[in-house]
SEMIMI-297083 format. One record per atom (N, C-alpha, C): residue in one letter; x, y, z. Coordinates in steps of 0.05 Angstrom, whole numbers, padded with zeros to 5 digits, always signed. Example, Ala and Ser with C-alpha at 12.3 -4.5 7.8 and 13.67 -1.06 7.14 Angstrom:
A+00264-00114+00156
A+00246-00090+00156
A+00264-00066+00156
S+00257-00045+00142
S+00273-00021+00143
S+00258+00001+00157
//
This chain:
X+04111-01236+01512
X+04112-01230+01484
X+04138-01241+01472
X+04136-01257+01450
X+04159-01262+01444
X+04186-01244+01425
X+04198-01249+01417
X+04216-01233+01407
X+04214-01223+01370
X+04212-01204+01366
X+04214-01201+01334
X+04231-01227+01322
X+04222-01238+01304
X+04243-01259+01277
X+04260-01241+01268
X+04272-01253+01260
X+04299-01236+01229
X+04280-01236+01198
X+04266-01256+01201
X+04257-01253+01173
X+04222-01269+01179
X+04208-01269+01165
X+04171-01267+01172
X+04162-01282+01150
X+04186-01280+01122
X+04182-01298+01095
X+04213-01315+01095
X+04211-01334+01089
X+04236-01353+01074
X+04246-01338+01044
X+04263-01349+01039
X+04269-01344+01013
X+04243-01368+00985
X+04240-01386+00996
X+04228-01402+00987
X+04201-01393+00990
X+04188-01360+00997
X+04159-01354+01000
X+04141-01371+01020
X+04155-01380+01040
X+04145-01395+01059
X+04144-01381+01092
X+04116-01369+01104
X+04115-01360+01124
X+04129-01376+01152
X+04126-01364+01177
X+04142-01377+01191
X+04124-01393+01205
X+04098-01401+01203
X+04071-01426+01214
X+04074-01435+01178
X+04090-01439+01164
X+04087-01459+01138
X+04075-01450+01123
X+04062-01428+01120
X+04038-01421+01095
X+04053-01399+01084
X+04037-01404+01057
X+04041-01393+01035
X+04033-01365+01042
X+04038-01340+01013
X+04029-01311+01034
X+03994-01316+01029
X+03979-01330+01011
X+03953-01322+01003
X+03939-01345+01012
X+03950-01358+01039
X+03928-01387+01051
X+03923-01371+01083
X+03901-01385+01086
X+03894-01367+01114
X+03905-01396+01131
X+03904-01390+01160
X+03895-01409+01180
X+03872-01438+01181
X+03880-01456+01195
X+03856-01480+01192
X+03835-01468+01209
X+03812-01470+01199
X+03786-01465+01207
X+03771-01489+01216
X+03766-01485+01240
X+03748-01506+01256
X+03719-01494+01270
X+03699-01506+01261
X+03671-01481+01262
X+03650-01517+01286
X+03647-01506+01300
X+03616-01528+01308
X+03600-01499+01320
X+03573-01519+01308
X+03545-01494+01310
X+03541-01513+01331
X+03513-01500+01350
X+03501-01503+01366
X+03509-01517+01396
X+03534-01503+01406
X+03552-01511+01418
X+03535-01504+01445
X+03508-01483+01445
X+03506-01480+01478
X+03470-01486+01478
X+03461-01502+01499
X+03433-01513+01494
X+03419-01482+01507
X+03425-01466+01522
X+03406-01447+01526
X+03413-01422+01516
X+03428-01420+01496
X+03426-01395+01479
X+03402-01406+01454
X+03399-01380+01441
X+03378-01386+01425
X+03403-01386+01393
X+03420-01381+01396
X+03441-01394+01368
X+03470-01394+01383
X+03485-01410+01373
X+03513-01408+01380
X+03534-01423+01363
X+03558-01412+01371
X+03577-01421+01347
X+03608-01422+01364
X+03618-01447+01364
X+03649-01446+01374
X+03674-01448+01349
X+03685-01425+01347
X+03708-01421+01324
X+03734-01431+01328
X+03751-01445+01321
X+03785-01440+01317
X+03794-01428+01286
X+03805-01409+01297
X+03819-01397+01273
X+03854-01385+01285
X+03861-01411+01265
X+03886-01418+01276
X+03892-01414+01311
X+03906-01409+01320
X+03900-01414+01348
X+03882-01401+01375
X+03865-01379+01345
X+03845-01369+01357
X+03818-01387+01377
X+03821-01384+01398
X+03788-01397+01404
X+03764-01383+01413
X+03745-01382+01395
X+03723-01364+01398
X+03692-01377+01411
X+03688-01370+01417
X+03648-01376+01435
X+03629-01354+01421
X+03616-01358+01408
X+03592-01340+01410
X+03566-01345+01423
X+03543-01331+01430
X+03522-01334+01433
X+03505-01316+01423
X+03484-01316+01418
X+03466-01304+01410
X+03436-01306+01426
X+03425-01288+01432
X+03392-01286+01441
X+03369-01266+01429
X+03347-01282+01420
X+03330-01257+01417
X+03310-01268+01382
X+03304-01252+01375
X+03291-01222+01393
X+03277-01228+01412
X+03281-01206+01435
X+03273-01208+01454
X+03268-01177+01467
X+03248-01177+01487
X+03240-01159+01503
X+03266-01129+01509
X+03273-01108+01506
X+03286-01090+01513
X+03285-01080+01535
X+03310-01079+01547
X+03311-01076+01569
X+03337-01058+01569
X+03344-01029+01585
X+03321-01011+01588
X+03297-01003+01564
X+03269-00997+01565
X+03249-00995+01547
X+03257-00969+01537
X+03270-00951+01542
X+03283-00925+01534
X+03283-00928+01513
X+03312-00957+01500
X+03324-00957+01483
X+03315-00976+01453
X+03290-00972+01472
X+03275-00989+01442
X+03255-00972+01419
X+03271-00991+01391
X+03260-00976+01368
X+03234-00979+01363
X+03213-00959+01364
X+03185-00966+01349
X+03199-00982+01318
X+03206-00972+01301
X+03203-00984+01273
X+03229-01018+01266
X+03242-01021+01295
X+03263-01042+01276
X+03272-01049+01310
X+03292-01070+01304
X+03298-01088+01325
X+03333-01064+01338
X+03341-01069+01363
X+03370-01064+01360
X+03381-01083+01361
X+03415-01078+01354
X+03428-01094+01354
X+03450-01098+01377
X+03456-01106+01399
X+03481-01096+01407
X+03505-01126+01412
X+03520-01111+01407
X+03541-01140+01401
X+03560-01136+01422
X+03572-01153+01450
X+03593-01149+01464
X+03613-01164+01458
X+03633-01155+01453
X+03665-01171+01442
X+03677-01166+01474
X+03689-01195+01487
X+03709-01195+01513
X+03729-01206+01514
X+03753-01211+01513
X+03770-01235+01521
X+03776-01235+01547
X+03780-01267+01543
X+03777-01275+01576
X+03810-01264+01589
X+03801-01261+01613
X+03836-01263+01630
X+03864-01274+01619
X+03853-01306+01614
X+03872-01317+01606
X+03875-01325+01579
X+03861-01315+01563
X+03866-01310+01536
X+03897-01309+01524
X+03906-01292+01542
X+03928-01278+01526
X+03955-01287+01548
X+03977-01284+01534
X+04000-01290+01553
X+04001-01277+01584
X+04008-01243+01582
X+04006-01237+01598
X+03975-01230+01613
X+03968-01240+01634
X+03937-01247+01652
X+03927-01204+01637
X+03903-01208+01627
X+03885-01195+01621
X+03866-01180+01639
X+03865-01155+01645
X+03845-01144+01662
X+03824-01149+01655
X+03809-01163+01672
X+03782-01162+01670
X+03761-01142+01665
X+03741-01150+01655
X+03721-01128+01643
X+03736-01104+01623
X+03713-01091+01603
X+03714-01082+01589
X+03737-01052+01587
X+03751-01057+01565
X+03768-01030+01563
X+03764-01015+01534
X+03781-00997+01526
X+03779-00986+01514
X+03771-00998+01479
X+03801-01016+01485
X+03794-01036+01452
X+03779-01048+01455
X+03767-01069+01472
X+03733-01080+01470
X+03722-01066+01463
X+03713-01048+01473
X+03687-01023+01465
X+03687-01013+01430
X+03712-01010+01423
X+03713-01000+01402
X+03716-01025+01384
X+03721-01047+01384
X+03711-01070+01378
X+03676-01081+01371
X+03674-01086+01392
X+03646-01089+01401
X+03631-01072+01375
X+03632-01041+01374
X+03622-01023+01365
X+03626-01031+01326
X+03647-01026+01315
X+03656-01045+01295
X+03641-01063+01277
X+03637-01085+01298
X+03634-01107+01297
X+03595-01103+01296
X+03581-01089+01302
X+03565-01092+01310
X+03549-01077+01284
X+03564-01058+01282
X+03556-01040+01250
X+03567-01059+01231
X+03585-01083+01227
X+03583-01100+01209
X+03572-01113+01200
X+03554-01130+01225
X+03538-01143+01231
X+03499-01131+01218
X+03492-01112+01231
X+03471-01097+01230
X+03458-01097+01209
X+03471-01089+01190
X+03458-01077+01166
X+03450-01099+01139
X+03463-01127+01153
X+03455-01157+01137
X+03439-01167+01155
X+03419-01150+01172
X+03391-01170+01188
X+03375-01153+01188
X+03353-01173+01177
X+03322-01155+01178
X+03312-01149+01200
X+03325-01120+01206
X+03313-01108+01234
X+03289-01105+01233
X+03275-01097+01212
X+03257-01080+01211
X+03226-01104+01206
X+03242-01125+01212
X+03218-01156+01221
X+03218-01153+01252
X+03223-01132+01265
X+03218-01150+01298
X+03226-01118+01309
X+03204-01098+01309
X+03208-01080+01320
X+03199-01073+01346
X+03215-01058+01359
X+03216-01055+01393
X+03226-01085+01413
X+03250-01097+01393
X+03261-01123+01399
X+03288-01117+01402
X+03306-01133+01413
X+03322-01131+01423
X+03336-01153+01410
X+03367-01153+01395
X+03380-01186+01390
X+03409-01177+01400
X+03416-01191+01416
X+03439-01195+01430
X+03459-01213+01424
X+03488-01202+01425
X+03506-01221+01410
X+03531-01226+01428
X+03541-01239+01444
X+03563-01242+01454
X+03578-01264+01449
X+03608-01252+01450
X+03637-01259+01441
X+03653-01261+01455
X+03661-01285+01462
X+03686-01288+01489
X+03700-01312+01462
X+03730-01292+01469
X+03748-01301+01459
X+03770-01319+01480
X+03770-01334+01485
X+03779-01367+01504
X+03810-01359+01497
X+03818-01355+01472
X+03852-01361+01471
X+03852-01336+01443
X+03874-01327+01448
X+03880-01297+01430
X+03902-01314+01417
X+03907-01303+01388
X+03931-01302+01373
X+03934-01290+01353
X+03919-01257+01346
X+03912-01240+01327
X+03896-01247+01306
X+03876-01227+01300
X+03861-01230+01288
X+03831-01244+01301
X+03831-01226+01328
X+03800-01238+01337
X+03789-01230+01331
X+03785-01202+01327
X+03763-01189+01319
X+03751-01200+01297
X+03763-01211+01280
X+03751-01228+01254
X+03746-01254+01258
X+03755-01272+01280
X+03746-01297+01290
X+03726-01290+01301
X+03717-01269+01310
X+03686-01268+01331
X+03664-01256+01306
X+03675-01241+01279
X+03651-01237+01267
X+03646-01256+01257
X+03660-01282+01252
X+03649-01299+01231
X+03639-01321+01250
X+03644-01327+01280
X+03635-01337+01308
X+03609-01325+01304
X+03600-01300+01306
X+03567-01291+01303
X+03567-01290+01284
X+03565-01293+01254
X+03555-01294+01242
X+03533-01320+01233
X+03550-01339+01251
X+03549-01373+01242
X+03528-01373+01272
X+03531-01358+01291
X+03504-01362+01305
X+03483-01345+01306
X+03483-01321+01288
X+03460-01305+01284
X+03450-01330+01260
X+03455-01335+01250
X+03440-01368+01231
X+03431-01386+01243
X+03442-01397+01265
X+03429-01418+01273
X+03416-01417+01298
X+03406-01387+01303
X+03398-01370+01322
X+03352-01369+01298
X+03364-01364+01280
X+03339-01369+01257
X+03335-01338+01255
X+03358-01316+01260
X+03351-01290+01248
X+03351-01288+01226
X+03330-01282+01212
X+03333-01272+01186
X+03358-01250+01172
X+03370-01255+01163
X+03392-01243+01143
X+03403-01238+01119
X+03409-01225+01106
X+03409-01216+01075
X+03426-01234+01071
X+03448-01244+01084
X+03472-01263+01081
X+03491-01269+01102
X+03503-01289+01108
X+03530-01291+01128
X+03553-01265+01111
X+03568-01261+01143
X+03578-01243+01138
X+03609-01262+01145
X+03627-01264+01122
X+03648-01267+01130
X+03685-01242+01137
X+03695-01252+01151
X+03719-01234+01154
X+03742-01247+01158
X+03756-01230+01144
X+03799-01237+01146
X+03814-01216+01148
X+03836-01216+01145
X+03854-01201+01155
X+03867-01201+01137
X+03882-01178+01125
X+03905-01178+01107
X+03933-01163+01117
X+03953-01163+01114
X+03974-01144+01117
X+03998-01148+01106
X+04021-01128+01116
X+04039-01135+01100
X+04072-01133+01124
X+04084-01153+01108
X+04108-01166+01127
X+04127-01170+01106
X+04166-01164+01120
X+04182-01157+01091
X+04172-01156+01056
X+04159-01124+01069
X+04154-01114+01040
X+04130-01134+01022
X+04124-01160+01033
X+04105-01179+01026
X+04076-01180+01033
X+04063-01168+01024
X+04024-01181+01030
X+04021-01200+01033
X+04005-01201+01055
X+04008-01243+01067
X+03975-01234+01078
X+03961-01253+01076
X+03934-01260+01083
X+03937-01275+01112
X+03916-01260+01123
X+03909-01274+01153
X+03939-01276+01173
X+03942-01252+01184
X+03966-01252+01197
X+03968-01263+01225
X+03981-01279+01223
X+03979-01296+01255
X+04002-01276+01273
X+04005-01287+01307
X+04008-01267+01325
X+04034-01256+01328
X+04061-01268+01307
X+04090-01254+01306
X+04081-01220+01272
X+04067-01241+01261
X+04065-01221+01236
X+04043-01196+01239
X+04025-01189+01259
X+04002-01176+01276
X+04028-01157+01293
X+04036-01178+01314
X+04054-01157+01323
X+04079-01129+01309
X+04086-01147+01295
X+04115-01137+01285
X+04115-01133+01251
X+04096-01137+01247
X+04080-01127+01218
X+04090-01095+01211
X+04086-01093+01184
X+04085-01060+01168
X+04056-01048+01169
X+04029-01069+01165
X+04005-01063+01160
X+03984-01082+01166
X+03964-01086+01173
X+03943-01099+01191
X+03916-01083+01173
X+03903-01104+01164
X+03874-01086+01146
X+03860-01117+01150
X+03841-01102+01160
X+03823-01133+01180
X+03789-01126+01163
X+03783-01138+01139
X+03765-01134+01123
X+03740-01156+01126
X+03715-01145+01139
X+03693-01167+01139
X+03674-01157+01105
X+03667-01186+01092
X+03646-01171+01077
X+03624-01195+01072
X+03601-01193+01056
X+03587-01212+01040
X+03595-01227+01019
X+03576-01254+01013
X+03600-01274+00994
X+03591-01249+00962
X+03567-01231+00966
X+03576-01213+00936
X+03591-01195+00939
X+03603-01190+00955
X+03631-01169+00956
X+03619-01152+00966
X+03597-01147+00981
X+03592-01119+00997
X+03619-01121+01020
X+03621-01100+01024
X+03643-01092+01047
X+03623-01085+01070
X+03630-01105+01093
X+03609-01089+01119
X+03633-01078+01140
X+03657-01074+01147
X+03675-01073+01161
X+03706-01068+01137
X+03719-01048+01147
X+03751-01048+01136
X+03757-01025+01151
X+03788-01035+01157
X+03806-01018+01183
X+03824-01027+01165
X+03851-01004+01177
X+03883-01008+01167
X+03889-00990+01184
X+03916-01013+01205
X+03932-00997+01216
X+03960-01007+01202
X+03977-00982+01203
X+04004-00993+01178
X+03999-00967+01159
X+04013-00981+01138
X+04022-00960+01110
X+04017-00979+01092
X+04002-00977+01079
X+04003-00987+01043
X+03999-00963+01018
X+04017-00972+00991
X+04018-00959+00974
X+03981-00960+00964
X+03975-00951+00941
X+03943-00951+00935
X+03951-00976+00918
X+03968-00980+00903
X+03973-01009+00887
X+03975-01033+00911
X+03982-01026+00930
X+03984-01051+00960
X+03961-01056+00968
X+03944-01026+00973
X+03921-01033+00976
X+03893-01054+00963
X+03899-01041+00934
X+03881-01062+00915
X+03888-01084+00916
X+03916-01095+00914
X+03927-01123+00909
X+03911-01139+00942
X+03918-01119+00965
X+03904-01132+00989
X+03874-01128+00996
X+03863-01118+00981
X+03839-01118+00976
X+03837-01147+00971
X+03836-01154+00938
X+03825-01171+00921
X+03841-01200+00939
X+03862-01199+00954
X+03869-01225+00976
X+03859-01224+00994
X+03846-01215+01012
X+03818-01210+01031
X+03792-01218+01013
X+03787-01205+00996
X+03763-01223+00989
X+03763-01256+00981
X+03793-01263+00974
X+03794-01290+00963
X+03790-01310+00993
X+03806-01299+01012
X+03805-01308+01038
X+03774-01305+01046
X+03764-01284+01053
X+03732-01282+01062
X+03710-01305+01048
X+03712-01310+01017
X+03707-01335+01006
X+03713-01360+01016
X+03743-01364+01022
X+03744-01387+01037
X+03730-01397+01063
X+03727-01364+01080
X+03722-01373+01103
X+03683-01376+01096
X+03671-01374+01082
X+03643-01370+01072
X+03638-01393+01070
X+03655-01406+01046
X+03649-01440+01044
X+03651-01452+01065
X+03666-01447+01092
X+03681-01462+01112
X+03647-01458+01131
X+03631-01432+01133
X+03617-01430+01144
X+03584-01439+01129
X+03576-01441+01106
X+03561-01452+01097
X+03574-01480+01100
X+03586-01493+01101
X+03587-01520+01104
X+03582-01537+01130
X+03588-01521+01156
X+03584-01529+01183
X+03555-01527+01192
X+03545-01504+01177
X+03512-01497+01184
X+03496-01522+01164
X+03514-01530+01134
X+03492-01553+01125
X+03492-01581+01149
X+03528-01591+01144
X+03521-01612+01162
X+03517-01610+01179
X+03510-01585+01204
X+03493-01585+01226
X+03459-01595+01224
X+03455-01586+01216
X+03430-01590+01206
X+03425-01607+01194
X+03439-01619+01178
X+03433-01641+01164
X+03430-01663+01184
X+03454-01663+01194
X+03452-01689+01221
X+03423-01684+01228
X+03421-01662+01228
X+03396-01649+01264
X+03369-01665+01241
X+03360-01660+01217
X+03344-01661+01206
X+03335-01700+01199
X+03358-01708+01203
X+03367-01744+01201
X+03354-01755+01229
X+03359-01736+01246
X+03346-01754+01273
X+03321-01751+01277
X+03313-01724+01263
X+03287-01717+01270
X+03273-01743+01251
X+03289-01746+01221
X+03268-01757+01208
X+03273-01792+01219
X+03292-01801+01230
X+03293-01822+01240
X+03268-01829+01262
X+03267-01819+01275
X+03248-01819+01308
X+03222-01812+01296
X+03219-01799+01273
X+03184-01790+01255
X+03186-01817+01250
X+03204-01824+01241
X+03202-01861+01226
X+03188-01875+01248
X+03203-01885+01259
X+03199-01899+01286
X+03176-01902+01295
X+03160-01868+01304
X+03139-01869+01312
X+03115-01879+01288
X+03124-01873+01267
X+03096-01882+01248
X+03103-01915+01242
X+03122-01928+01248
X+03121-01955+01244
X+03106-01970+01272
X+03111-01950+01288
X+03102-01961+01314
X+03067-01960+01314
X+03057-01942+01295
X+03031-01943+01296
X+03021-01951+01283
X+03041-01960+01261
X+03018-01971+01238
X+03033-02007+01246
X+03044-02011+01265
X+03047-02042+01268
X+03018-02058+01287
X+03004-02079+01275
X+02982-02084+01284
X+02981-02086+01321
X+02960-02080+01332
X+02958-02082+01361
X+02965-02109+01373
X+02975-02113+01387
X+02983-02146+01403
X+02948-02154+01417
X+02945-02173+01418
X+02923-02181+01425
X+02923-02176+01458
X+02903-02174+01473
X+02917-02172+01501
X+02902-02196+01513
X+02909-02192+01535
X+02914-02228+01550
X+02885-02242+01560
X+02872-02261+01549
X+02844-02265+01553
X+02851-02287+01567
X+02840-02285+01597
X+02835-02313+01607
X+02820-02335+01597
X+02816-02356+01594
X+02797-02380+01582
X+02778-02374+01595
X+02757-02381+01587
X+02730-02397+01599
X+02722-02420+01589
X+02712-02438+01614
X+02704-02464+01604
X+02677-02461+01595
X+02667-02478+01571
X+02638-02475+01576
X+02634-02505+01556
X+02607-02510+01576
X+02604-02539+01573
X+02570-02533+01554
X+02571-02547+01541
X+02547-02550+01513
X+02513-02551+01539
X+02514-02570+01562
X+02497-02571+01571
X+02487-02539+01590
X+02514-02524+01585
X+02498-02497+01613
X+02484-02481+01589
X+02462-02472+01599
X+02450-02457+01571
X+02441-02437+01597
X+02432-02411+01596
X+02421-02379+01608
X+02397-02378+01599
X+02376-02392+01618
X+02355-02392+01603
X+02336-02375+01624
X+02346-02354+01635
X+02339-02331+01649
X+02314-02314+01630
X+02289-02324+01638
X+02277-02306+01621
X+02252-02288+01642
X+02257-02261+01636
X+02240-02249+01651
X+02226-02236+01630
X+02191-02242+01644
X+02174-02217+01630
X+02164-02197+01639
X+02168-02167+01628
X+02169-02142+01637
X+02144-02139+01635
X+02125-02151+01617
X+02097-02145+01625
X+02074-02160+01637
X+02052-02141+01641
X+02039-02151+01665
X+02029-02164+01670
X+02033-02195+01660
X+02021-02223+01655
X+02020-02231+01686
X+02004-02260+01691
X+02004-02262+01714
X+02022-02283+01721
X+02024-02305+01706
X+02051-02321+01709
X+02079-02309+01707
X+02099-02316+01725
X+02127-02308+01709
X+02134-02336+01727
X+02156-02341+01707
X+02176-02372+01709
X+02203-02360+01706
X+02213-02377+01723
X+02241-02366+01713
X+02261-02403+01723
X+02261-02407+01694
X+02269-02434+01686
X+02302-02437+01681
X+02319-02449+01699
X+02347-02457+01695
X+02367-02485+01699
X+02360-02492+01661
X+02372-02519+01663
X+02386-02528+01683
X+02410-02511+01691
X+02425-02528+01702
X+02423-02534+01734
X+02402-02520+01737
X+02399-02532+01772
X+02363-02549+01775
X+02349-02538+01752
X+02325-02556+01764
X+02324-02572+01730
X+02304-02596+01741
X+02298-02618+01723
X+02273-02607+01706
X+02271-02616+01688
X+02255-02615+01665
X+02233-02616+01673
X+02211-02590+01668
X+02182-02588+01689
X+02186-02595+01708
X+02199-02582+01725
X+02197-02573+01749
X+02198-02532+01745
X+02189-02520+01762
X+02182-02498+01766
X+02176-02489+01802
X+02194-02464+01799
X+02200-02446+01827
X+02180-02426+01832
X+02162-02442+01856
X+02150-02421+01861
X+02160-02405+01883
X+02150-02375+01880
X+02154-02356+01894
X+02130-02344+01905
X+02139-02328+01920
X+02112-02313+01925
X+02102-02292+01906
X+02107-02280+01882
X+02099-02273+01864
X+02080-02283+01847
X+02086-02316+01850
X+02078-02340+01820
X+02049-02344+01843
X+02032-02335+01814
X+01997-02357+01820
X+02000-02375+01798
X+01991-02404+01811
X+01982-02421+01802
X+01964-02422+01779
X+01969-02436+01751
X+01953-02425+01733
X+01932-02443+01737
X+01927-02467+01757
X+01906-02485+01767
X+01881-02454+01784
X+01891-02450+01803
X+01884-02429+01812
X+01878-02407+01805
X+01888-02396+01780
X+01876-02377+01764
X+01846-02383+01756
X+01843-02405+01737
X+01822-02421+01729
X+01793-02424+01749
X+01801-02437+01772
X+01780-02440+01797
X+01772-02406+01792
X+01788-02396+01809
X+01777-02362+01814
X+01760-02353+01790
X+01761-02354+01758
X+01759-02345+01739
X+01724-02355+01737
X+01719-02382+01739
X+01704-02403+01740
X+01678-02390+01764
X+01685-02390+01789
X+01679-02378+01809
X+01669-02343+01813
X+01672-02344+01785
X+01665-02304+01790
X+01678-02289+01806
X+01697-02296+01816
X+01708-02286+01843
X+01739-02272+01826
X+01746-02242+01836
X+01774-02229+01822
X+01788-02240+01820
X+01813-02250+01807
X+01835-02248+01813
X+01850-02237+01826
X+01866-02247+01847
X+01891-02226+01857
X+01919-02224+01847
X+01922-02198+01850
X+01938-02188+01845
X+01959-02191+01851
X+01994-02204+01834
X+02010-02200+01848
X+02034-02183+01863
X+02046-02193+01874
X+02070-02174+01892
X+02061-02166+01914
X+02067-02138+01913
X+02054-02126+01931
X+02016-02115+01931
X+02012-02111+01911
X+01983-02110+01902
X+01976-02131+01914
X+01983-02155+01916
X+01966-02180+01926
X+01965-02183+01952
X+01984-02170+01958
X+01979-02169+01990
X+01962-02155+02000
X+01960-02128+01992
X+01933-02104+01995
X+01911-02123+01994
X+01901-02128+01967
X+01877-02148+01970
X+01871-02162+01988
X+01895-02183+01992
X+01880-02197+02013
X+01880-02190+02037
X+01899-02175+02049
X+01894-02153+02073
X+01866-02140+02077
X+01849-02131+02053
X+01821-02119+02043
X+01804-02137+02052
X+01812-02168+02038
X+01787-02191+02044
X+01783-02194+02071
X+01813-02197+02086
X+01805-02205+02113
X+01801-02188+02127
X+01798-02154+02131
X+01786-02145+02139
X+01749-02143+02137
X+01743-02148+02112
X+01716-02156+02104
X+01699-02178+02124
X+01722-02198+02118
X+01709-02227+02135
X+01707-02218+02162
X+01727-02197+02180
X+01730-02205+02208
X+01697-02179+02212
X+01689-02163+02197
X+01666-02148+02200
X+01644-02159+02198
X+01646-02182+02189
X+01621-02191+02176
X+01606-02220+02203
X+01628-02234+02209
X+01636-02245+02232
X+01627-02228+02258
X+01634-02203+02258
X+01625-02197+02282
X+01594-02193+02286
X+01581-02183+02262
X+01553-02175+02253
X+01536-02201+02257
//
């Protein structure tokens, strides 16, 4: 811990990190910092470094503790070991808990519980590096990932810190003016001035009070714009790629098909397919192909009767036979006839 200053203001109204009494800390916000939470948010506020996550709604677990009519909420606030100068006991103590608790009734009452009942939304806060004033770096850490988590909410909830140092009200007290401070009033609210959170440890007159009132809300505004602005250009980017790659794919389908790869064929004027079969029960069939026999010529088979031989038989009173296989029966018939007749 370092040592008390002699003085916390200049004569020139100049803090001892350079700011004025009514400018907060630089604010540094990225959304969607963790791929398997369902929202998340990494904060610097001034040399605060914050993690949030968020999950849910989701299943309750123990089932005890689940609401028939509305969702719960429970929020865990931790800092890590090495957060802080001197090494940090691990796991939860007394100020976490009562943190946590705080923080969680701040939170609560700007989300539509009562959309997701017997649900569960979970909020955790690991604070990476301390320098006063976490408890308000981790509400506005969840608040920026209960949004991009897609819980429904009446509004972001922003928070600051006000107090007072030689006899001076100074906004957002960093970790010499926290320590060694007169007064510490750590105020979360909505950008319409609902108040969801206010603590004061210290002494203020009721005229100190109001004046640090109305400098907490000017601050809470700042940090509102700081957080509506990280959630547009998150999204904005996010919404640019989506519509880039929708592009893409509809140029890709509406670009004509490539022809695909046709081997040649030769074909010469003289080959003609003069394959002709007849399916009915005529007694000639021909089956005529330019390119291997000469002009009247014709293949006989054992199918094909002679239309010379049709004629004789016709002439002769004598049947026709039948071809294929039918014609073979027949004449199998005749020469059984002849060899009976022969023997007689």
């Amino acid at each position: 811990m370092t040592d008390k200053p002699e003085k916390f203001i200049d004569e020139n109204g100049i803090r001892s990190d350079g700011r004025r009494a009514n400018e907060i800390r630089d604010v540094k916000i990225e959304v969607g910092v963790l791929s398997r939470a369902d929202g998340s948010c990494y904060l610097e506020f001034g040399k605060n470094k914050v993690m949030a996550a968020v999950y849910g709604p989701r299943e309750v677990h123990p089932r005890h503790q689940q609401k028939s009519n509305r969702a719960i909420v429970r929020y865990k606030y931790n800092m890590a070991s090495f957060s802080v100068e001197d090494r940090k006991r691990p796991g939860p103590d007394r100020r976490s808990i009562e943190v946590s608790k705080v923080s969680r009734e701040a939170l609560e009452n700007e989300i539509f519980t009562e959309y997701f009942p017997k649900s569960a939304i979970d909020i955790f806060v690991e604070v990476l590096q301390a320098d006063a004033g976490t408890r308000t770096a981790a509400l506005n850490a969840a608040s920026v990932a209960l949004a991009d988590a897609g819980i429904p909410m009446r509004s972001l909830v922003s928070a600051c810190a006000v107090g007072k140092v030689d006899d001076t009200l100074v906004l957002d007290l960093n970790k010499n003016e926290d320590n060694y401070g007169q007064a510490d009033v750590p105020i979360a609210m909505t950008p319409d001035g609902k108040i969801t959170l206010l603590q004061m440890d210290g002494h203020l007159t009721p005229e100190e009070f109001k004046q640090g009132l109305e400098m907490a809300q000017e601050g809470c505004r700042q940090v509102y714009e700081l957080q509506r602005k990280a959630l547009i250009d998150y999204y904005s980017k996010k919404t640019e790629v989506v519509t880039e790659a929708t592009t893409a794919e509809d140029v890709k389908k509406d670009a004509p098909e490539e022809p695909e790869d046709v081997t040649p064929v030769d074909v010469t004027e003289d080959t003609e397919e003069t394959e002709k079969i007849d399916d009915t029960n005529e007694i000639g069939v021909t089956k005529e192909t330019d390119d291997t026999k000469e002009p009247g010529d014709t293949e006989e088979t054992e199918d094909t009767v002679k239309t010379g031989d049709v004629e004789e038989l016709e002439d002769s009173g004598e049947e026709v036979p039948e071809t294929g296989k039918n014609a073979d029966e027949t004449y199998g018939q005749m020469d059984e006839s002849e060899e009976e007749t022969s023997n007689e």
